[in-house]
N, C-alpha and C positions, 0 to 999 in steps of 0.2 A: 597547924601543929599536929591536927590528928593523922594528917597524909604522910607527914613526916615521921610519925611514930610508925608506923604501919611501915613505912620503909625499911628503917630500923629492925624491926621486928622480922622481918622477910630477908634483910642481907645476914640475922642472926642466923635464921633457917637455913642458907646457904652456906654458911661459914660451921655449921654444926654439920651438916652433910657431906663434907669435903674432909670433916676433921674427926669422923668417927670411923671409917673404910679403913683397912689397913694399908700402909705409905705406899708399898706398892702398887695400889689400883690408883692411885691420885698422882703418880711421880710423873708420866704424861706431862699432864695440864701445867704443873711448876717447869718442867725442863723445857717449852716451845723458845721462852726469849730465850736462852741458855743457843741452843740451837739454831735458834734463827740469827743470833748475833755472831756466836763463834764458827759454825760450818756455813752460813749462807753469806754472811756478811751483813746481815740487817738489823742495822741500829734507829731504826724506827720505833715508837712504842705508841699505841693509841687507845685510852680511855672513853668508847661510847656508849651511850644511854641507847635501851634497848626500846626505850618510847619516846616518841618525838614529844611529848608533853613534859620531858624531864629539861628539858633546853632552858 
């Protein structure tokens, strides 16, 4: 449970980072599936863990 917290506590860090810049230095990272769906055609989407110990 405490790894778990600590997760928590680190995706808070990230999601605080992303959400204090003003929208235009972040509009990038939100528009790729936007973009990759509508001008490329890729309806793919994939969720990976950055450590293979999260499997």
């Amino acid at each position: 449970m405490t790894n778990f917290c600590s997760w928590l506590a680190g995706a808070h860090c990230v999601d605080d980072h992303f959400r204090q810049p003003p929208l235009a230095s972040n509009l990038g990272l939100g528009l790729d599936g936007v973009w990759n769906a509508a001008l490329l055609d890729i309806r793919a989407h994939a969720v990976l863990p950055y450590n293979g110990r999260l499997k």
